[in-house]
C-alpha positions in Angstrom: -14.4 -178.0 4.9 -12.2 -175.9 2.3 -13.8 -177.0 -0.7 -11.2 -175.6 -3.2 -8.9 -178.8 -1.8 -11.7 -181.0 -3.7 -11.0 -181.0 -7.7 -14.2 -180.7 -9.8 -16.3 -183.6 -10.6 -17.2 -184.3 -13.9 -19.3 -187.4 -15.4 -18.7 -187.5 -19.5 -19.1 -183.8 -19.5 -21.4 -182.8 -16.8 -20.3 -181.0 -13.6 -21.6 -181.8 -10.4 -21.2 -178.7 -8.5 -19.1 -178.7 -4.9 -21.9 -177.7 -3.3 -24.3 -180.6 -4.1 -21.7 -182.9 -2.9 -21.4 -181.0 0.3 -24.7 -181.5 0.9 -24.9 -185.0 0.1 -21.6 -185.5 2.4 -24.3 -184.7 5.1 -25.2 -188.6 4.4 -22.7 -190.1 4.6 -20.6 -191.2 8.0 -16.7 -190.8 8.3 -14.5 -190.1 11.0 -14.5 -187.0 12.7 -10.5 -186.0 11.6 -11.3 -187.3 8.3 -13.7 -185.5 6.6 -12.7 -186.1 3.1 -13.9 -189.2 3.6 -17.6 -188.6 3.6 -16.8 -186.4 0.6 -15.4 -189.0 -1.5 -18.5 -191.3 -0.5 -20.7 -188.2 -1.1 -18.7 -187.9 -5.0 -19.3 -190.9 -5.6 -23.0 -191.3 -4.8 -23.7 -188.8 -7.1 -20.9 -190.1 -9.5 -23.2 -193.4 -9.7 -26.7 -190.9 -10.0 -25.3 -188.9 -12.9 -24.4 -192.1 -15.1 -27.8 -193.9 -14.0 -29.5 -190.6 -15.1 -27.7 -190.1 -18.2 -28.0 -193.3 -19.3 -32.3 -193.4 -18.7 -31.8 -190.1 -21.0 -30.3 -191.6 -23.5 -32.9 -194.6 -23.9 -35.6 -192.0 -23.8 -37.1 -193.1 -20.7 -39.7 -190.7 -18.9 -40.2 -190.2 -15.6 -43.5 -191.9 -13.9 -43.3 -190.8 -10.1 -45.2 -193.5 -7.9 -46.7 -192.1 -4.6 -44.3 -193.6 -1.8 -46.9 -192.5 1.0 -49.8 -190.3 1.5 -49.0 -187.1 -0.5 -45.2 -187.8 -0.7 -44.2 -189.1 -4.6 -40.3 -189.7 -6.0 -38.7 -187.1 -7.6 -38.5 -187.5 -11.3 -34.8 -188.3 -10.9 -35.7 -191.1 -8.5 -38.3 -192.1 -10.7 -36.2 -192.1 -14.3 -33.5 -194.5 -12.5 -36.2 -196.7 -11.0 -37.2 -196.7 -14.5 -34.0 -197.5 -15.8 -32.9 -200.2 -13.3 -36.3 -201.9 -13.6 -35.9 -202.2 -17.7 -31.9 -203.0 -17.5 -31.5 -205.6 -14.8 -32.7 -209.1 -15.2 -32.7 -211.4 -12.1 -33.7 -214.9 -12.2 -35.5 -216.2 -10.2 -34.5 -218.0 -7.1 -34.1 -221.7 -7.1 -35.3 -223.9 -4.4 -32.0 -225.7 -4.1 -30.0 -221.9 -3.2 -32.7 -221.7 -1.1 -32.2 -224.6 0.9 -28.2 -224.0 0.5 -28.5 -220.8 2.2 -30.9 -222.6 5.3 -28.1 -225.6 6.1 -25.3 -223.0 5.9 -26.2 -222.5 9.2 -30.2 -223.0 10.9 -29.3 -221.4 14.0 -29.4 -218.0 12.2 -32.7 -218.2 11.9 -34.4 -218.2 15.6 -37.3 -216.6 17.1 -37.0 -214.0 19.8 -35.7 -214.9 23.2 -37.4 -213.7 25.8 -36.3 -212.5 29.2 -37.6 -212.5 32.6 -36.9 -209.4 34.0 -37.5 -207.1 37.3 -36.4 -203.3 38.3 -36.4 -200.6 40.7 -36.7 -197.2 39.3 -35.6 -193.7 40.6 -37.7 -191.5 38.5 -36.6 -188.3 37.1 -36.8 -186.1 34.2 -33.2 -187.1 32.7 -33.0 -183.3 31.0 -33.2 -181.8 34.4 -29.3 -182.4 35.7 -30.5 -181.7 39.6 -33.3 -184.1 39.3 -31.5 -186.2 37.6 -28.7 -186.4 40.0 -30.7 -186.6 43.0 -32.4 -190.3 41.4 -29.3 -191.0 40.6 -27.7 -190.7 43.6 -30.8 -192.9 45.9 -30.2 -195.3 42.9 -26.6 -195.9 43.6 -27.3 -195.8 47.5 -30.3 -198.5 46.9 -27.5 -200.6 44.5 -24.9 -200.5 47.5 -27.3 -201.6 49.9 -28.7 -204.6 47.8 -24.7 -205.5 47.2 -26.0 -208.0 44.9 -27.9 -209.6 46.9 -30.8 -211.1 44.8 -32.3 -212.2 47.2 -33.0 -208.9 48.7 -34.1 -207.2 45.1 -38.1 -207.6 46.1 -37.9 -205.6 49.3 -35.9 -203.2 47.7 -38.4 -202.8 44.6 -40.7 -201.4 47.3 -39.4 -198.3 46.8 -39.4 -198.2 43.5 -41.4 -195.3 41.7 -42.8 -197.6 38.9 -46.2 -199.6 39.5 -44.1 -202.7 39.2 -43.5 -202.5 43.1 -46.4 -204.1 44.1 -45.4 -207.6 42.2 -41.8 -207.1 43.9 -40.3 -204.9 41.0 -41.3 -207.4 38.3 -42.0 -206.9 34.8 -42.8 -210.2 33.4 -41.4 -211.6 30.8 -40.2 -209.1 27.7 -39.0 -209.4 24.0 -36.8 -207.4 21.7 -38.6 -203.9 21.2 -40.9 -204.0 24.2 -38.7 -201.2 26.2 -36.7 -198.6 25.8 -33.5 -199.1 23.8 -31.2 -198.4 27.1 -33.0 -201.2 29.3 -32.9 -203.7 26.8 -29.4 -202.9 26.2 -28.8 -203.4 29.5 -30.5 -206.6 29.8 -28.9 -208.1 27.1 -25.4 -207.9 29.3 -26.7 -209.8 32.4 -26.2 -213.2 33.3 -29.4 -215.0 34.5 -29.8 -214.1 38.0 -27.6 -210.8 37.9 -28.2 -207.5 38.7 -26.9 -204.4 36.3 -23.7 -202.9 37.7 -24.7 -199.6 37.9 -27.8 -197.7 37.5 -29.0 -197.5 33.8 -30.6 -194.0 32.2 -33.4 -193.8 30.3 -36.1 -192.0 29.3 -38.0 -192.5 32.5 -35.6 -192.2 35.0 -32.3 -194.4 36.5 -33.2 -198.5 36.7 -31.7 -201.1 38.6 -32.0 -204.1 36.6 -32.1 -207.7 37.7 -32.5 -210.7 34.7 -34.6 -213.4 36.8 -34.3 -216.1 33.7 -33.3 -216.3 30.1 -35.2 -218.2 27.4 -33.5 -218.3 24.3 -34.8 -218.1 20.7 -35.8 -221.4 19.0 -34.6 -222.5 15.9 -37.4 -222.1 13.4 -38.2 -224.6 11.2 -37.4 -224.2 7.1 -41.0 -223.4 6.3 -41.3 -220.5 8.3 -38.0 -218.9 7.6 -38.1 -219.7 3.5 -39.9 -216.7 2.8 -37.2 -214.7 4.8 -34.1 -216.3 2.8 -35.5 -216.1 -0.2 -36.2 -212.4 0.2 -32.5 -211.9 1.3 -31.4 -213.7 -1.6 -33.5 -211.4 -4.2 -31.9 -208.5 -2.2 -28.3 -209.8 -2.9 -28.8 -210.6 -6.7 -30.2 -207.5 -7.2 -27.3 -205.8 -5.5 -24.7 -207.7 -7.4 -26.7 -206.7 -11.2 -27.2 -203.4 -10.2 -23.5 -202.9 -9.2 -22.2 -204.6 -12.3 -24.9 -202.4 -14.3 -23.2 -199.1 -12.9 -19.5 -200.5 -13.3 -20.6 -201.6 -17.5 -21.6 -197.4 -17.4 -18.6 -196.3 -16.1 -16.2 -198.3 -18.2 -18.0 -196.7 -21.4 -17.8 -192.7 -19.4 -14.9 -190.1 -18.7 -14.9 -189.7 -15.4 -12.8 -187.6 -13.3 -12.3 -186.0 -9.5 -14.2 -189.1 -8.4 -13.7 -192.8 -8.1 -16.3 -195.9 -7.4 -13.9 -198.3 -6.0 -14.6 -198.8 -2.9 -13.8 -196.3 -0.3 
């Protein structure tokens, strides 16, 4: 990126150099044939920083750094406009009544996990070795042609599966979000009950054909056990409107140029 196409960023007299918003660019996502875009995000992250910072200056606040985790503490600068935000933004408190607003908006947000029934075949490999990784591949694909869909014929097939599960037939019981890898849940999230995935599916273990025995879907939980929940997300989203207000009420009163904090 030819920096000299960005103009200077200045917040009431302080420069942010090019080169810390280069690196903060490395944060932020854009498309790849439009890489101003992360720099304008990246300008104005630390647009937002340097009035935060400049304003916990000017009240004289001092940073405290709290220990985050085991040996790792804030920076002072993360510390000062924690310090700032925590003496400048008042939220009250939730009321019962938004909180039960929010719940009959629409209960069937709020469900447990469903839960899915759920056998495979696996072709083992190491996926970073390409011949290995071809060869399961390729007796994956030949043992998906021969099953042709055929459910029925998915626990004689699973005999030859490389994964422990063959001697119950292939099958895995019944799993939740987060008990596999992220490409075999993917792929069971696609399947109809009773359906067998497409094609082989790659993961970390080696190529699976997937078959989704039965479905049962998340309940809706009752208000009781989800209150806690809302009125979390509802503390998160005043807090998000203050804060954003907070920083708009510094900007009005700064000069800023070469960045903007409408949104990009």
């Amino acid at each position: 990126m030819n920096l000299a196409l960005f103009p200077d960023v200045v917040v009431s007299g302080e420069t942010i150099p090019s080169a810390a918003i280069a690196a903060e660019a490395q944060n932020h996502t854009a498309p790849r044939d439009k890489p101003g875009i992360a720099w304008r995000k990246a300008a104005q992250a630390l647009t937002i920083r340097a009035l935060l910072l400049q304003e916990a200056n000017a009240r004289g606040l001092k940073p405290d750094p709290l220990e985050l985790a085991p040996g790792r503490f804030e920076t002072e600068d993360e510390a000062l406009i924690r310090a700032l935000l925590d003496e400048a933004l008042t939220i009250a408190p939730v009321t019962e009544d938004a909180v039960r607003t929010e719940w009959a908006r629409d209960p069937d947000r709020y469900r447990s996990a469903p839960l899915w029934d759920v056998s495979h075949i696996l072709c083992a490999c190491d996926p970073r070795d390409e011949a290995e990784r071809g060869l399961a591949e390729a007796r994956a694909t030949a043992l998906l042609a021969r099953l042709d869909g055929d459910a029925k014929g998915f626990a004689a097939a699973a005999r030859e599966s490389d994964c422990g599960s063959k001697a119950s037939d292939g099958h895995l019981g019944q799993l939740g979000p987060g008990d596999t890898v992220p490409e075999f849940e993917a792929a069971v999230r696609t399947l109809p009950e009773g359906g067998i995935s497409p094609a082989p599916v790659l993961s970390r273990h080696g190529w699976h054909i997937i078959r989704l025995n039965a479905t049962a879907p998340g309940q809706v939980l009752p208000y009781d056990t989800v209150r806690p929940k809302i009125v979390q997300a509802l503390e998160k989203a005043a807090w998000a409107r203050a804060s954003r207000d907070f920083v708009e009420g510094l900007a009005q009163g700064a000069q800023i140029s070469g960045a903007s904090l409408a949104p990009i």
